[in-house]
C-alpha positions in Angstrom: 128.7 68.2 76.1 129.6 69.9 72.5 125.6 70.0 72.4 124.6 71.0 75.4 127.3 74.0 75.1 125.8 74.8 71.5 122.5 75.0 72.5 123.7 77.1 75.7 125.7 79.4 73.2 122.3 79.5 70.9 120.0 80.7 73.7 123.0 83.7 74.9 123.0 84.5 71.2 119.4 84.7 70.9 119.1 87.3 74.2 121.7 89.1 72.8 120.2 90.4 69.8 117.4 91.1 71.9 118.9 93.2 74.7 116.2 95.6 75.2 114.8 91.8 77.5 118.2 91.4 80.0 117.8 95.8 80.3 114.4 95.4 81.3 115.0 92.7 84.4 117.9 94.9 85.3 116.1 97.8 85.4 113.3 96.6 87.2 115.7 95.3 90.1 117.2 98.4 90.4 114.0 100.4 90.3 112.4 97.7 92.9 115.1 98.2 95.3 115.8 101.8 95.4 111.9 102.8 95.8 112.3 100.8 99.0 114.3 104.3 100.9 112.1 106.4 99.4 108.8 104.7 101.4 110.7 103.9 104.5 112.8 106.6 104.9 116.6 107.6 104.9 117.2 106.2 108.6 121.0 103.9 107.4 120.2 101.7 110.2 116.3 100.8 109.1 117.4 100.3 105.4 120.1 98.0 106.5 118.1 96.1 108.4 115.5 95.5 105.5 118.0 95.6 103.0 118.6 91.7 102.5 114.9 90.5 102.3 114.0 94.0 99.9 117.6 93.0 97.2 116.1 89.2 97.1 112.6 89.6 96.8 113.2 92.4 94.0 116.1 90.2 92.2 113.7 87.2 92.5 110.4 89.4 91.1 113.0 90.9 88.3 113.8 86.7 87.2 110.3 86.0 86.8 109.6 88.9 84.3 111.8 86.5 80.9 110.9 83.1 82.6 107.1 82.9 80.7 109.6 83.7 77.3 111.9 80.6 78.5 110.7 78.0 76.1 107.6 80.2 74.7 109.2 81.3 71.5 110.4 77.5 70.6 107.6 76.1 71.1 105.7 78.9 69.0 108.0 78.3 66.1 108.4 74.7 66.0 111.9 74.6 67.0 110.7 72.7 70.5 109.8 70.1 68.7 113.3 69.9 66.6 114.6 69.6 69.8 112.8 67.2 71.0 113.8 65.3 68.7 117.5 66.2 68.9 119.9 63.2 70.2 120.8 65.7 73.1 118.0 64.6 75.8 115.2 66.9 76.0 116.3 66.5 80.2 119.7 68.4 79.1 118.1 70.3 76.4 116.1 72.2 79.6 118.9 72.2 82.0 120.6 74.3 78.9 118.3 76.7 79.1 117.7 77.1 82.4 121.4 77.7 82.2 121.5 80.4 79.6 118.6 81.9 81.9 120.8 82.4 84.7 123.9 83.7 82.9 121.4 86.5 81.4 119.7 87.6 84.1 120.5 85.7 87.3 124.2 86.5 87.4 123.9 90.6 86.4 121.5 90.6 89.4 124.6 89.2 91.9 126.8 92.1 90.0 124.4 94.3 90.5 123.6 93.8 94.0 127.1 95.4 96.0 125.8 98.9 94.3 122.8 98.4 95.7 123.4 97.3 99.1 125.5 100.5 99.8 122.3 102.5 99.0 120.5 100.5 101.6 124.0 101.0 103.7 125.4 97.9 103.7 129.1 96.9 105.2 131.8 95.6 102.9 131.2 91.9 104.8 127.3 91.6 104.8 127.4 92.8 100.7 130.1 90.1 100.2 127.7 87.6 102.2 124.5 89.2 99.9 126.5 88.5 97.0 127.8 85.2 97.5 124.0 84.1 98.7 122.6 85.1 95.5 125.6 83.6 93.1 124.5 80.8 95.1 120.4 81.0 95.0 119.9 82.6 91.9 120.4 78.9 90.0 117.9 77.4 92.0 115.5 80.6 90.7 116.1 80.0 87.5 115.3 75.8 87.7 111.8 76.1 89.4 111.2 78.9 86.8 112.3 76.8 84.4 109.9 74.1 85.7 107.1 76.4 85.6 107.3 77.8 82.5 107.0 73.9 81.3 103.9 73.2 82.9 102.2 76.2 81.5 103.5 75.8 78.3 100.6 76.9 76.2 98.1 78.1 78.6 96.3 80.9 78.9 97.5 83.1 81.1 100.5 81.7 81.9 102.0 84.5 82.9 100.2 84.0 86.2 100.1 80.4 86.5 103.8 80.8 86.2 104.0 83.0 89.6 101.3 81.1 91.4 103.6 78.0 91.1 107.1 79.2 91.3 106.7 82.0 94.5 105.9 79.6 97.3 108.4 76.9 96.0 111.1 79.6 95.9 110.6 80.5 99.2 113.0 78.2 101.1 115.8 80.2 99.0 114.6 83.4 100.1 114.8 82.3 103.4 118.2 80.9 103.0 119.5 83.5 101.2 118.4 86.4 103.7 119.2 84.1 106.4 122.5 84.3 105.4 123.3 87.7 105.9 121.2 87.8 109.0 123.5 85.5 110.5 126.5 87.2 109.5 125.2 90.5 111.3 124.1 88.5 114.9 127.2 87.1 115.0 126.5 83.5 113.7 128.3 81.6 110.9 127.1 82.0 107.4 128.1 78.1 106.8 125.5 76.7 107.6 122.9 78.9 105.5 125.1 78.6 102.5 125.1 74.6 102.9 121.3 74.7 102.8 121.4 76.9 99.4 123.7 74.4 98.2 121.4 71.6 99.3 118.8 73.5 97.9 120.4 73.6 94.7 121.4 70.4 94.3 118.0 69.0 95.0 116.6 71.0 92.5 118.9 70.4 89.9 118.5 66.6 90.4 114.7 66.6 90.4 113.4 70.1 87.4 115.2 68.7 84.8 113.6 65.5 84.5 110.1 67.5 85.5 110.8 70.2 82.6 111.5 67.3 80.5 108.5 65.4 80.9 105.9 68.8 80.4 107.9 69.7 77.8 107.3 66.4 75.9 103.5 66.6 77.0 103.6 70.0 75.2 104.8 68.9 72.0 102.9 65.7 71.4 
């Protein structure tokens, strides 16, 4: 666990001294999302309506822009192949990153969101039930970008390889996550939608690792 932790404090370190990264996926969420009134118009009850599918499509756009970075640079140095070679299992060595990932860029997007669901007019409850959906979702983002950035490791264009595979197998969480709030406005419980992010989650935390792993290792040899 001390390794898995280190290499989790290594990758946070790393963004850090490279902030300029983190303010761009921020910026772009914010920018995504408030260009939304502006083409729709300032009608409170249209921009509500929209307002959960616009915040998770623009937080889940604004992930993808680092993910093609995620094990890029290592592998471009050399240092994938260290730790490959590392006794921490190249299975946890992803899941680590993945990890970092998320604390970067997947949580400031759930901080981020209550400021920008009052500009889409939002009540207290449906932001809460926005927020919690993406605390909950963004992991599962940051695992099947994870799992793409693996598999096109080293190609060309990867950028777009990278979007071809991760958008349709991220769509169950958009669905889950919107759902959410959807059913909070109709009257519904959120409980069940929140179980089904979970589910999500845990499926996909069982199954990228190992997947990661193996493309990583195909990468390297």
């Amino acid at each position: 666990m001390s390794r898995f932790m280190a290499l989790v404090g290594r990758d946070l370190r790393l963004a850090w001294r490279r902030p300029g990264d983190a303010a761009v996926v921020l910026a772009f969420f914010v920018l995504a999302a408030s260009l939304f009134p502006l083409g729709v118009g300032p009608a409170l009850e249209t921009l509500a309506r929209i307002a959960p599918g616009v915040l998770w499509v623009a937080a889940l756009f604004a992930a993808m822009l680092s993910l093609d970075r995620l094990f890029a640079d290592d592998f471009a140095d050399g240092t994938l192949e260290q730790l490959a070679l590392a006794p921490l299992p190249l299975e946890l060595t992803a899941l680590a990153k993945c990890l970092a990932h998320w604390i970067v860029t997947g949580l400031p997007l759930a901080v981020l969101s209550p400021a920008l669901g009052l500009l889409f007019g939002l009540d207290a409850a449906s932001i809460a039930t926005l927020t919690a959906s993406l605390l909950l979702g963004a992991p599962s983002l940051s695992l099947l970008g994870g799992l793409g950035a693996a598999l096109t490791l080293g190609a060309r264009r990867g950028g777009a390889l990278l979007s071809l595979l991760v958008l349709p197998l991220a769509v169950p969480v958009l669905i889950f996550g919107v759902g959410a709030v959807e059913a909070l406005k109709g009257g519904d419980g959120v409980l069940a939608h929140f179980a089904l992010l979970g589910a999500f989650l845990a499926g996909t935390l069982a199954i990228t690792p190992w997947a990661m792993a193996a493309a990583l290792r195909q990468a390297v040899e």
